[in-house]
C-alpha positions as CSV (number, residue, x, y, z in Angstrom):
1,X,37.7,98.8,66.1
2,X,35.5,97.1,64.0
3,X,32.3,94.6,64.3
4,X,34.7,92.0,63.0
5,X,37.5,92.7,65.0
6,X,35.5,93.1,68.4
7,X,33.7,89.6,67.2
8,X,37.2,87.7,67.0
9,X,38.1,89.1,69.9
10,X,35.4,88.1,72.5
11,X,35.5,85.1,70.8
12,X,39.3,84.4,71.9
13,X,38.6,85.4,75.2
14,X,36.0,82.7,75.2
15,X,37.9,80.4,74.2
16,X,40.6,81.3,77.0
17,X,37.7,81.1,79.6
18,X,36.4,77.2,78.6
19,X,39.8,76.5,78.3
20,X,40.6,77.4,82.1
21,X,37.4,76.0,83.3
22,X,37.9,72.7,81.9
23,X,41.9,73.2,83.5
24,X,40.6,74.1,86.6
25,X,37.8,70.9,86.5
26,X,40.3,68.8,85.7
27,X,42.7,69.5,88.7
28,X,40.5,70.3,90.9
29,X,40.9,68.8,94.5
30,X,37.7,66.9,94.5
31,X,39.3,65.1,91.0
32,X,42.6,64.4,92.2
33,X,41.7,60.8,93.6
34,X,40.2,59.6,90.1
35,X,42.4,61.0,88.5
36,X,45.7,59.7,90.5
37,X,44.0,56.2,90.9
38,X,45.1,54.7,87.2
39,X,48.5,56.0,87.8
40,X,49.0,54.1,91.0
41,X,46.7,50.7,90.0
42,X,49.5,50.7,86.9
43,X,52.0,50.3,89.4
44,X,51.2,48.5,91.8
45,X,52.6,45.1,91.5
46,X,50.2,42.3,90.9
47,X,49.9,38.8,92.5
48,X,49.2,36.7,89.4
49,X,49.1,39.0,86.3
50,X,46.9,38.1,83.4
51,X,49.2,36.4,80.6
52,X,52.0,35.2,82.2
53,X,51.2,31.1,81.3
54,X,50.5,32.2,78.2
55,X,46.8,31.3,78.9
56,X,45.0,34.7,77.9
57,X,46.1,36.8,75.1
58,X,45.5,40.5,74.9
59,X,42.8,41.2,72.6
């Protein structure tokens, strides 16, 4: 194989690698709380949301 072909190669591979680490960061078990936590303040049902007089106005 050639220079060129070795080069795209390795560089693939790298890309593979940085792409499972950042996979592997982002799921890891030390995440999962931060990441979990906007999913569950979406849903959670609040007492007096913000808009419903028609007082505040998204922006």
């Amino acid at each position: 194989m050639s220079f060129s072909a070795w080069a795209y190669f390795l560089f693939t591979v790298l890309l593979g690698a940085v792409f499972a680490g950042i996979i592997v960061h982002y799921y890891s078990r030390k995440r999962r709380e931060t990441v979990e936590a906007p999913k569950y303040r979406m849903l959670s049902d609040d007492a007096d949301p913000p808009g419903v007089h028609g007082k505040e106005r998204r922006r």
